[in-house]
C-alpha positions as CSV (number, residue, x, y, z in Angstrom):
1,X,46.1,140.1,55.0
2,X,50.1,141.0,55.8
3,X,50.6,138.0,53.4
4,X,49.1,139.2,50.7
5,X,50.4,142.2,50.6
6,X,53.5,141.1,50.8
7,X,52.8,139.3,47.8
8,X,51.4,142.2,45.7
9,X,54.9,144.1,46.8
10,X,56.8,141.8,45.3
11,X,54.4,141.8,42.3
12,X,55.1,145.3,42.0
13,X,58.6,145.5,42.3
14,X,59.2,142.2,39.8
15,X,56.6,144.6,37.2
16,X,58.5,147.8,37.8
17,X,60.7,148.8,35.1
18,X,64.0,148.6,35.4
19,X,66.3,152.1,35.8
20,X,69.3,152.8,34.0
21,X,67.8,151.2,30.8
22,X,68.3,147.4,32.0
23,X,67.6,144.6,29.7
24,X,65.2,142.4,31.8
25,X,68.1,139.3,30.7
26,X,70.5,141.7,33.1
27,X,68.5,141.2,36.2
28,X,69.1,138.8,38.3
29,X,66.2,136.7,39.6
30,X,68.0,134.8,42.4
31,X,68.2,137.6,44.6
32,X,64.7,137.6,44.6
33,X,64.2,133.9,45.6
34,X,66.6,134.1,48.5
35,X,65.0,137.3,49.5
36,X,61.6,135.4,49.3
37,X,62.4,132.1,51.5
38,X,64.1,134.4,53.5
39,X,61.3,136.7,54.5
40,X,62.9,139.8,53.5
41,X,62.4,142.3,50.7
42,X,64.6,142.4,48.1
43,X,67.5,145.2,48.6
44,X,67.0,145.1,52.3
45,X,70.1,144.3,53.8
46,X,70.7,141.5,57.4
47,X,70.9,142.6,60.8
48,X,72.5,139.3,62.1
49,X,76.4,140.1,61.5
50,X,75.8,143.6,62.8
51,X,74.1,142.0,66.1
52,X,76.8,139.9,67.1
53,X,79.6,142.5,66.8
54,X,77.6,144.7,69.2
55,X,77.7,141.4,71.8
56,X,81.7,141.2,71.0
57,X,82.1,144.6,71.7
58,X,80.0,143.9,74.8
59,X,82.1,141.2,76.2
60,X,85.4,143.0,75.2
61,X,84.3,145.8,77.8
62,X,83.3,144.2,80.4
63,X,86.6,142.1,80.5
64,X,88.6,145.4,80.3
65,X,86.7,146.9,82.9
66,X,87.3,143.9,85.2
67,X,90.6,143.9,84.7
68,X,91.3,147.6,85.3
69,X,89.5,147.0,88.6
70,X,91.5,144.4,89.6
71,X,94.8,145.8,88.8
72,X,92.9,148.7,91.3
73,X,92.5,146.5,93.7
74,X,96.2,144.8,93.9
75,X,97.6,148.0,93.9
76,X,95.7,149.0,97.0
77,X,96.9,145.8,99.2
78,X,100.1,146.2,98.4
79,X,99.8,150.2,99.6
80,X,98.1,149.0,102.7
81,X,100.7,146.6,103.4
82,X,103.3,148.5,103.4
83,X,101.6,150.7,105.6
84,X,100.6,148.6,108.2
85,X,103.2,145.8,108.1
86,X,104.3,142.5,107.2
87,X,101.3,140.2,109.2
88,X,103.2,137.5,111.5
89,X,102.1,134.5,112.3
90,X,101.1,133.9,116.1
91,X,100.9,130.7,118.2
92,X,97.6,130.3,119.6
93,X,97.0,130.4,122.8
94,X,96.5,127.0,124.9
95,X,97.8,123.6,124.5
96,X,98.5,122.2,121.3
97,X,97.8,118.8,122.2
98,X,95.5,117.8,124.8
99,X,95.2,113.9,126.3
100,X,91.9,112.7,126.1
101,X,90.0,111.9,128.8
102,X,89.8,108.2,128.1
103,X,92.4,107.2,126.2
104,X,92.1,103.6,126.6
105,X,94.7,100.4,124.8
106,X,97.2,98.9,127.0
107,X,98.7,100.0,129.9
108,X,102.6,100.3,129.3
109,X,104.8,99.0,131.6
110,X,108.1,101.1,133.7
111,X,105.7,104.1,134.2
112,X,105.9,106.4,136.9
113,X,109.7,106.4,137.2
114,X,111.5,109.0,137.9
115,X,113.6,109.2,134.8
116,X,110.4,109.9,133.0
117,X,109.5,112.7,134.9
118,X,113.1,114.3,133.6
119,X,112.0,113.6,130.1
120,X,108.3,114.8,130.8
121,X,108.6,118.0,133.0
122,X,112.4,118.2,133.0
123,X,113.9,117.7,136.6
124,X,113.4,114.7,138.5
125,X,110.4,113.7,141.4
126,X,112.2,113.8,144.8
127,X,113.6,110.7,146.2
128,X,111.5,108.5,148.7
129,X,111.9,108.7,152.6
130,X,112.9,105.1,152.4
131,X,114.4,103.1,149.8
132,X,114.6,99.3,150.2
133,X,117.2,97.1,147.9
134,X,115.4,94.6,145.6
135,X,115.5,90.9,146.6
136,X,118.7,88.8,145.9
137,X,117.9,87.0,142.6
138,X,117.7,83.2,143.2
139,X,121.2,81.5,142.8
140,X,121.6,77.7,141.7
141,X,122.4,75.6,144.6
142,X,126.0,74.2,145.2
143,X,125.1,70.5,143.9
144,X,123.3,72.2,141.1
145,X,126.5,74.1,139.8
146,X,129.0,72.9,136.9
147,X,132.1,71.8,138.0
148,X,134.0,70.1,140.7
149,X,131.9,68.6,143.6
150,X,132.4,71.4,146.8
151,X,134.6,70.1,150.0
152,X,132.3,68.3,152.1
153,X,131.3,70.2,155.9
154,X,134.4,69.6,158.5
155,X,131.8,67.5,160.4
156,X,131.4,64.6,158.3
157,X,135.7,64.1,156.9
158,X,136.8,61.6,159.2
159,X,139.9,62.2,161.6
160,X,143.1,61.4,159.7
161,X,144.5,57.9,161.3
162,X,148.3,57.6,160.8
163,X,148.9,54.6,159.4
164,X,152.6,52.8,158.8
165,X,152.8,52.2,155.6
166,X,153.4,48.6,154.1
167,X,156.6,47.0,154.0
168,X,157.6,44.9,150.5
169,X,159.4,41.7,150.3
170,X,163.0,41.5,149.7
171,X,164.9,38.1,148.1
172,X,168.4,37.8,148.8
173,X,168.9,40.7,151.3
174,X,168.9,40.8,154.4
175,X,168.2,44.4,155.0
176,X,168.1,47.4,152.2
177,X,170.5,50.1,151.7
178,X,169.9,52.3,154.8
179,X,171.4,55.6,152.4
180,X,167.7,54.6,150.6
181,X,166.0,54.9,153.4
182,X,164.3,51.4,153.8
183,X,163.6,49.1,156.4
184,X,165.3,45.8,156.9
185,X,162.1,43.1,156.9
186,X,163.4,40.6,158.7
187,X,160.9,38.8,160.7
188,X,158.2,39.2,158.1
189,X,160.1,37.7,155.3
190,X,160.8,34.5,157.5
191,X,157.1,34.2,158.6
192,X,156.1,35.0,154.8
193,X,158.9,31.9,153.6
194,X,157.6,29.3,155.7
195,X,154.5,29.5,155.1
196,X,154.9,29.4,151.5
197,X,157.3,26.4,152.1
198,X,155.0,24.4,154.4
199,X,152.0,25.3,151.5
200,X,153.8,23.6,148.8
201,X,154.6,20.4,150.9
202,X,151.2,20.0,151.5
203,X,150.5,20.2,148.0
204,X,153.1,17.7,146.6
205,X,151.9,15.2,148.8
206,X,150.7,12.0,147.3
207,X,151.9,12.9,144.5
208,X,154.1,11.4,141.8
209,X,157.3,12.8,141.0
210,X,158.1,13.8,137.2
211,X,160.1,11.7,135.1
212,X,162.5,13.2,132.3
213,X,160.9,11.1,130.1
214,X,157.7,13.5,130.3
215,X,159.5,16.5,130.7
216,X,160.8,15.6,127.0
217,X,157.3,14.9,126.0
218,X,156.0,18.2,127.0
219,X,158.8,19.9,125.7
220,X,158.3,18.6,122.2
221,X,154.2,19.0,122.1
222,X,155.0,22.7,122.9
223,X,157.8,22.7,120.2
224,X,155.4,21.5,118.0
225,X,152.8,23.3,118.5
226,X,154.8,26.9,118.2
227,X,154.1,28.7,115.0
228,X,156.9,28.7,112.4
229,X,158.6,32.1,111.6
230,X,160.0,32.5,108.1
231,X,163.9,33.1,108.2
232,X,164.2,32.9,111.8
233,X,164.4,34.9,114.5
234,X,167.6,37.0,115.4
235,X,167.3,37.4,119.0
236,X,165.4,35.0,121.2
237,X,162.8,37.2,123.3
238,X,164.2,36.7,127.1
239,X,162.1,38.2,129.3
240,X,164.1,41.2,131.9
241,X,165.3,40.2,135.7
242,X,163.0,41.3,138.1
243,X,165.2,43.5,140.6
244,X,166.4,41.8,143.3
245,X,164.9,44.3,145.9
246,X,162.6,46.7,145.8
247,X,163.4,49.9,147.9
248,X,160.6,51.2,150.3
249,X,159.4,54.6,149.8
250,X,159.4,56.8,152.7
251,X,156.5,57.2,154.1
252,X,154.6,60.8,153.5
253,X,153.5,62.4,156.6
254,X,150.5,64.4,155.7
255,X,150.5,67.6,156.9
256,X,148.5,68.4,159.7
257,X,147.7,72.5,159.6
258,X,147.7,74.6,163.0
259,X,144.3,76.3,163.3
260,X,144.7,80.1,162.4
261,X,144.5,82.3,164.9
262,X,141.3,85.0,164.0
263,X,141.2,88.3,163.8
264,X,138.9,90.6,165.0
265,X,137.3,93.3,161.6
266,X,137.8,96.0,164.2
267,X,141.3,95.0,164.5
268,X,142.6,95.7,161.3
269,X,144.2,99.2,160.4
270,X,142.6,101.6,157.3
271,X,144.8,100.8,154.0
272,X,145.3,97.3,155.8
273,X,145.4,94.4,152.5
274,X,143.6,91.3,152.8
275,X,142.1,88.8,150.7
276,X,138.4,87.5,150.1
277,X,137.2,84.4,149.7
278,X,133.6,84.5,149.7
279,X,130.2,85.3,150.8
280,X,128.4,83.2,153.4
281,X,125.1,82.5,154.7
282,X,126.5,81.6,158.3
283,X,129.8,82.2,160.4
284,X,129.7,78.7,160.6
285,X,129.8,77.7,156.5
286,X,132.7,80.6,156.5
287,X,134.9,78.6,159.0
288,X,134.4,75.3,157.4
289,X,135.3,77.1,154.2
290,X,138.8,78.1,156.0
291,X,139.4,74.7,157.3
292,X,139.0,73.2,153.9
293,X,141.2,76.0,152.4
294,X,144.0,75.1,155.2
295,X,143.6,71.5,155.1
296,X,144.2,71.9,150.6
297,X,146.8,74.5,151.4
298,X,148.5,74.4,154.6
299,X,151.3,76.0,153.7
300,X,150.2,79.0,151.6
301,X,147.7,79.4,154.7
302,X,150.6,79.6,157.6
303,X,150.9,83.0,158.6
304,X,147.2,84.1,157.5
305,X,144.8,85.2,159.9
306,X,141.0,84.4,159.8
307,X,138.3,87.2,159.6
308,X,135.0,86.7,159.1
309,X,133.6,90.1,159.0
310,X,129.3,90.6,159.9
311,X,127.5,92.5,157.0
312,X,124.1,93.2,155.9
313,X,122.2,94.5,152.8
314,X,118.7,95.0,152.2
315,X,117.7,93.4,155.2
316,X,120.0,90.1,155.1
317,X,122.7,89.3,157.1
318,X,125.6,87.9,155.7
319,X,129.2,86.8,156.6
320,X,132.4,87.6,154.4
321,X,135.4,85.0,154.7
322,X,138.8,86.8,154.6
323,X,142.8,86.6,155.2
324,X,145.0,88.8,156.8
325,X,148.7,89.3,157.1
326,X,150.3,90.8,153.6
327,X,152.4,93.0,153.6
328,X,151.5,95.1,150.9
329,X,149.2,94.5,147.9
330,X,151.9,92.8,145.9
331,X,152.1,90.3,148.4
332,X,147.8,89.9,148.4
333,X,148.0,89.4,144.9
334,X,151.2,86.8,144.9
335,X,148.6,85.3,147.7
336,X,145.5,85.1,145.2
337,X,147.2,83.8,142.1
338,X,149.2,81.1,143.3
339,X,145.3,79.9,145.2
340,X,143.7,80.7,141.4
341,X,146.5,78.3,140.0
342,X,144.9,75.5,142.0
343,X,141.6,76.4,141.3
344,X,140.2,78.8,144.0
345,X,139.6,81.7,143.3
346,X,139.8,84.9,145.9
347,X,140.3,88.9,145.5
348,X,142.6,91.7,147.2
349,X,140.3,94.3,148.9
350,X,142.0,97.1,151.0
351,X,140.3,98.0,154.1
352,X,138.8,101.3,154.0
């Protein structure tokens, strides 16, 4: 029914006459049309445009409003703050880092020294009741060494023999120059001579004697046979004289070395210089070591005392090989560089 009603409105306003003396060609019929699709009544104005100024409006408010409360509410922190304070941060109470109970990997080596307890809890664990020296590291053996070959033990070089030494032949003297220092060889010369006599007359025996007629002959063969030199030569090649003598030498008397007198380690004074030679397994291997330094040396040795001083060091025992009888550590190091000159080596130590 609502329909129709509406339809007889709009009947009655299209059929009403128009005010103000209107022709009907000055009304205007569109405004009627829209108004029909659009549901309303002619004249009746939209609510839509009015509607979403109110929700602007709306918005617009509330945005104020939360802006005003918080510009309220920064304004009261910053009063509180500066009553109460500044806050400060606080370390928290425990460890920071803890080790886990299982931490498992690898086990590092050089743990449990005591320089890593300075690093860990800063002073160091207390030393041991005992400390023991770490083994001597293993040395090459002698023969293994670069170098020379070492002087062999005193028990296997053989005894020195003096033996006189040998006598050379002389032609045409009798006896050498005794200002030379040679010896006249008489009797060996003669013995020497006839035998070399009666050896060539055993030889020529039964044999025939040469004629000049084949000395010629083997003189021209070898003249033949000679190479020709262009242009000659200008002086014949004629071999030197051999001397008529030969002086002897004088015979060299090796030099036989007193054995050095030793000295007790006790004996010798504080400050006192000596010099080192070595370290030794044995007392024994130190005094061969001497007697092949005085046998090499004998006379940078006379003079020089022998001590063999008893040490030990984690447990071993060796022996050092020394020399006494400098007079001050100039003379010690004279000592040691005329021995490294030859090749041994040694060091001044001061008794202390």
């Amino acid at each position: 029914m609502a329909p129709r009603r509406e339809m007889q409105a709009d009947r009655a306003d299209a059929t009403a006459p128009v005010s103000g003396g209107q022709d009907m060609a000055d009304v205007n019929f569109d405004e009627f049309t829209r108004a029909r699709q659009s549901g309303q009544r002619p004249g009746q104005r939209q609510a839509a445009p009015a509607r979403g100024r109110s929700m602007t409006n709306l918005v617009g408010a509330i945005a104020s409003v939360a802006l005003l409360g918080g510009a309220v509410f920064w304004g009261y922190q910053i009063a509180e703050r500066k009553v109460n304070g500044i806050p400060v941060l606080k370390a928290e109470a425990g460890p920071m880092r803890v080790a886990p109970d299982n931490p498992g990997g690898e086990v590092t080596e050089h743990q449990g020294l005591s320089v890593n307890d300075v690093a860990a809890i800063g002073i160091a664990t207390p030393l041991p009741d005992e400390i023991v020296l770490a083994p001597r590291p293993a040395e090459l053996a002698v023969e293994d060494l670069p170098g020379l070959a070492p002087d062999p033990p005193a028990a296997l070089v053989p005894p020195q023999v003096d033996t006189p030494p040998a006598q050379p032949l002389t032609v045409g003297r009798a006896a050498a120059d005794p200002a030379q220092g040679a010896i006249a060889p008489a009797a060996p010369v003669a013995t020497v001579t006839a035998q070399a006599i009666a050896m060539a007359e055993e030889l020529a025996q039964g044999a025939a004697p040469l004629s000049d007629l084949g000395i010629e002959g083997a003189l021209s063969e070898a003249m033949a046979d000679a190479p020709v030199v262009p242009g000659g030569l200008g002086k014949s090649l004629v071999p030197q004289r051999r001397p008529a003598a030969i002086a002897a030498r004088a015979p060299q008397v090796p030099v036989i070395s007193q054995p050095a007198a030793q000295l007790a380690p006790e004996a010798l004074p504080t400050g006192a210089r000596v010099v080192q030679f070595g370290v030794f397994d044995s007392a024994e291997a130190a005094d061969a070591r001497w007697n092949a330094l005085s046998s090499n040396y004998g006379e940078l040795m006379v003079g020089k005392l022998r001590v063999i001083q008893t040490a030990e060091s984690g447990g071993r025992t060796f022996y050092r090989l020394r020399a006494a009888g400098f007079a001050d550590e100039a003379d010690a190091r004279r000592f040691c560089s005329a021995l490294s000159a030859e090749g041994t080596e040694c060091i001044p130590v001061e008794i202390r």
